[in-house]
C-alpha positions in Angstrom: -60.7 -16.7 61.5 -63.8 -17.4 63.2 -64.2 -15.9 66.9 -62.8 -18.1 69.3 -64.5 -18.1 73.2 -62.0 -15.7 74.7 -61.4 -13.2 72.1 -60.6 -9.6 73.7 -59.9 -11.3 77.0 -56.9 -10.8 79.2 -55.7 -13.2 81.5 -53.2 -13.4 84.3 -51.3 -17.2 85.1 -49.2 -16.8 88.0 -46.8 -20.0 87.9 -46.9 -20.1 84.1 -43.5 -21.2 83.4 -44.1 -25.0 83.8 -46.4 -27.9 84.3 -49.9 -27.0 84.8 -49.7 -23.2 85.2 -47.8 -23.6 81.4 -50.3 -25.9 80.2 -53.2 -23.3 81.2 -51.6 -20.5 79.7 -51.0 -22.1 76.4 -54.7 -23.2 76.4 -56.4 -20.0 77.5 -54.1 -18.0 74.8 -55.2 -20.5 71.9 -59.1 -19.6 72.8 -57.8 -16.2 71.7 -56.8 -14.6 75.5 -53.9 -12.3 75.8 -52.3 -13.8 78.5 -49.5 -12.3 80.9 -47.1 -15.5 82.2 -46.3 -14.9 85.7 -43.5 -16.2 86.8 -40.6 -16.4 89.8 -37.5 -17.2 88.9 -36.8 -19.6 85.6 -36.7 -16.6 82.9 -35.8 -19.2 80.2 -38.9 -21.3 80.9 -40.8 -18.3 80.5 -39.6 -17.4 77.6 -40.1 -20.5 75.9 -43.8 -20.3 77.2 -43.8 -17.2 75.3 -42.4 -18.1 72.5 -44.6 -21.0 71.7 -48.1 -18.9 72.2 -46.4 -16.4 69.9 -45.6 -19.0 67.5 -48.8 -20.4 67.4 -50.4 -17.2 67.1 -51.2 -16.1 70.5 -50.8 -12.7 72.7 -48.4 -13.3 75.6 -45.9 -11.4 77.4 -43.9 -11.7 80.5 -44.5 -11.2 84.0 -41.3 -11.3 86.4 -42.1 -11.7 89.9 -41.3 -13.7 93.0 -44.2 -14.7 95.7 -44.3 -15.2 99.3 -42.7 -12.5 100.8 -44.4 -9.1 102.1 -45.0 -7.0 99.1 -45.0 -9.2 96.7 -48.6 -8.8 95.5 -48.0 -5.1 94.7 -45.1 -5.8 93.1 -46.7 -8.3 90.6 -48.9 -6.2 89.7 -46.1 -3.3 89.1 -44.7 -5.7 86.5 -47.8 -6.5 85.0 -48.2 -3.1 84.1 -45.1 -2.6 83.1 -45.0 -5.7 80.8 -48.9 -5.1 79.8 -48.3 -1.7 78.3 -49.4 -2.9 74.8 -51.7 -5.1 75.3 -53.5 -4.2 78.7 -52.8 -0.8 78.7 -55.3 0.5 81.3 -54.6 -2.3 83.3 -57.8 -4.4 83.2 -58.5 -7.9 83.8 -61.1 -10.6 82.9 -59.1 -14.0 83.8 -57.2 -14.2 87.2 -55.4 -17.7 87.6 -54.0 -18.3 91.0 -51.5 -21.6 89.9 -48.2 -20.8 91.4 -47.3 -22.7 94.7 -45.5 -24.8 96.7 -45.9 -28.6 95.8 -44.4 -29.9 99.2 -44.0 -30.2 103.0 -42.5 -32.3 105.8 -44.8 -34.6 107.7 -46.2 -33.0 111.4 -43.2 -34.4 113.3 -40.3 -32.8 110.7 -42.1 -29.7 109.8 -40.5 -26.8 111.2 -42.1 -23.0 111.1 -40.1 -22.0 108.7 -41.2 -24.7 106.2 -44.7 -24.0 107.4 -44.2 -19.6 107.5 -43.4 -20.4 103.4 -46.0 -22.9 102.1 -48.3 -20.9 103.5 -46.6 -17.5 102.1 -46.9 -18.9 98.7 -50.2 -20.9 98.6 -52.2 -18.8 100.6 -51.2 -15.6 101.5 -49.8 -14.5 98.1 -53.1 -15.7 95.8 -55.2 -14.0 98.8 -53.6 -10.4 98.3 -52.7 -10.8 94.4 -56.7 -11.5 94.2 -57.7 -8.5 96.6 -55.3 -6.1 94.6 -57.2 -7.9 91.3 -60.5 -6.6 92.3 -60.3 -3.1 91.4 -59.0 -4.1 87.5 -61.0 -7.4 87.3 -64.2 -6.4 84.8 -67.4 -7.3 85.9 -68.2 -11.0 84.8 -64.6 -11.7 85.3 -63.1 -14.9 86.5 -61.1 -16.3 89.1 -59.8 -19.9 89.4 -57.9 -21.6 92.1 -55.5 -24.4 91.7 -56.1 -26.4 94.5 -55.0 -30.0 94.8 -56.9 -33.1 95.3 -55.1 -33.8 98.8 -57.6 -30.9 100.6 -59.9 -33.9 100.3 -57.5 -36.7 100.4 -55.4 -37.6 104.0 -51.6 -37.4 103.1 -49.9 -36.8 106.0 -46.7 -37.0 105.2 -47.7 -33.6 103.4 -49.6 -32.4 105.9 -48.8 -28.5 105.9 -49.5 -28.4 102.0 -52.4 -30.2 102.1 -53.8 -27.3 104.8 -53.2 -24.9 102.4 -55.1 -26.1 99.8 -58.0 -26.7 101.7 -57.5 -23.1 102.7 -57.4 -22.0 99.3 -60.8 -23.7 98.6 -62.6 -22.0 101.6 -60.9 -18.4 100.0 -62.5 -19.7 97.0 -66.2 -19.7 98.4 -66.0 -16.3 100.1 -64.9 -14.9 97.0 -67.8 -15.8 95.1 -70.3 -15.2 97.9 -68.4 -11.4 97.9 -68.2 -11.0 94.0 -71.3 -12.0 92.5 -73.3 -9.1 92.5 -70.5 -8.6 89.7 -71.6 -11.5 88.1 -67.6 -12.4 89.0 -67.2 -16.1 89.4 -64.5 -17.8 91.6 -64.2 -21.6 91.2 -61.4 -23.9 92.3 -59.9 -26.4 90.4 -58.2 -30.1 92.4 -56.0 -31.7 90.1 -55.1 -35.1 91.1 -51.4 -36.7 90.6 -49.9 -34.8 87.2 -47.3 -35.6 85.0 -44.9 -32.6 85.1 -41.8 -31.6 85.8 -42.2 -31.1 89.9 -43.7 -34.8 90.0 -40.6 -36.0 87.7 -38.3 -37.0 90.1 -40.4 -39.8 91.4 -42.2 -40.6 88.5 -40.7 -40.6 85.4 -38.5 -43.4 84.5 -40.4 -45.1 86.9 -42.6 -48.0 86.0 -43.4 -48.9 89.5 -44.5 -45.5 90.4 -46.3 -44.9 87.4 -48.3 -47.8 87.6 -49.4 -46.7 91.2 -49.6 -43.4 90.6 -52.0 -44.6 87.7 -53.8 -47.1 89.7 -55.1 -44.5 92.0 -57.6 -43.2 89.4 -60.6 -44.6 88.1 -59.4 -43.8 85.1 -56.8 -45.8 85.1 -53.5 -42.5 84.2 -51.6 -40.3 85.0 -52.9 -37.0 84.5 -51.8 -34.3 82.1 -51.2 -30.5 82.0 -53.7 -30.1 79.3 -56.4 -32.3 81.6 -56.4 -29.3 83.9 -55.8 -26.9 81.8 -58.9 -27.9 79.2 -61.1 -27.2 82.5 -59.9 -24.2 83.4 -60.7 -23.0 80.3 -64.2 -23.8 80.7 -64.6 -22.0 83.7 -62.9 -19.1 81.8 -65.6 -18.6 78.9 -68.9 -17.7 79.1 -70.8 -20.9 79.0 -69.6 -20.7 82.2 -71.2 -18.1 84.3 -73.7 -20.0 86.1 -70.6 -21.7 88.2 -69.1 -20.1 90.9 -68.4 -20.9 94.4 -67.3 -24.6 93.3 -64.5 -26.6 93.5 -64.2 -29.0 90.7 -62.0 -31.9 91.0 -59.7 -32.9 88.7 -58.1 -36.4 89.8 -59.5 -38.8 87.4 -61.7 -40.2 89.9 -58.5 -41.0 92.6 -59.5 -42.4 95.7 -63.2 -43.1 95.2 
């Protein structure tokens, strides 16, 4: 087998169960990664993540933990090396993907602090402190990629609190590769734009209306895919890469131009 871009690599997806975070994992395994599939609560989605990068000839394994609360960075990183034994056994790290979050929020008049206290826990707070914890096992000329959203640059009110933590994420984004660089460490964030997956099902599947809206809103006249994303993010993961950093790349299709 001829070497693939990521051979020897290993790569952490937080919110790899499903959807994009799935489709990312998949991809970054296939390039030859080892990749350790964070994940919160749907064990059997995991697994199945697992199993299909094993079948196909990957290096996966499992990483179990929840995000948001106080803690929670340390503990991820507890199970990581736990789970990582084999493959990552002193713990290193060249690929940090910060994918799992929160895909909603109330509008300004129905949001309460509670809603807001937990968006925020998950899409900011937890990639901030899993990323600061990274730092000590992330190898010079590492990686770290944000999954933003497209609405940190797009007016959605309706999800208003979500939308501020995206565009927070993108601003965490910056510092971290004005910070990491003498490490010849990049940090890029990726914007996807509407996606076909399961959180977007409800509304969109099965829905002919909505889909041709949804598609409308590109110039590229789709929905978008898992794999769309994901076939970026590996870019930004492989060496033909290094001389990016500090960006955030959208990935909408061209909505709203």
């Amino acid at each position: 087998m001829s070497a693939r871009a990521l051979d020897g690599k290993i790569a952490l997806v937080t919110g790899a169960s499903r959807g994009i975070g799935r489709g990312i994992a998949e991809r970054l395994a296939q390039d030859g990664a080892t990749v350790a599939i964070g994940y919160a609560r749907d064990h059997e989605a995991a697994t199945t993540v697992l199993d299909k990068i094993r079948a196909d000839g990957g290096r996966a394994f499992l990483v179990h933990a929840p995000l948001g609360g106080h803690g929670d960075a340390a503990r991820l990183w507890e199970a990581f090396d736990r789970a990582g034994r084999e493959h990552a056994p002193d713990g290193r790290l060249d690929i940090l993907v910060n994918n799992a979050g929160i895909g909603r929020s109330s509008a300004l008049a129905e949001l309460t602090e509670d809603e807001f206290d937990e968006v925020f826990a998950v899409n900011v707070r937890a990639p901030f402190f899993i990323t600061q914890q990274a730092l000590p096992r992330l190898r010079d000329g590492g990686r770290i990629i944000n999954i933003s959203s497209g609405v940190a640059r797009i007016a959605m009110p309706e999800i208003i609190a979500y939308n501020a933590t995206k565009g927070a994420l993108d601003n965490f984004t910056l510092n971290l590769a004005a910070q990491l660089g003498p490490r010849g460490i990049t940090a890029n964030s990726v914007r996807p734009g509407i996606i076909d997956t399961d959180t977007n099902a409800p509304w969109l599947r099965g829905n002919p209306e909505a889909q041709a809206r949804a598609a409308a809103l590109s110039a590229l006249g789709r929905v978008g895919e898992p794999a769309d994303v994901a076939d970026i993010v590996a870019f930004l993961a492989t060496p033909d890469a290094r001389w990016i950093t500090g960006q955030t790349i959208d990935a909408t299709g061209g909505s709203h131009l």
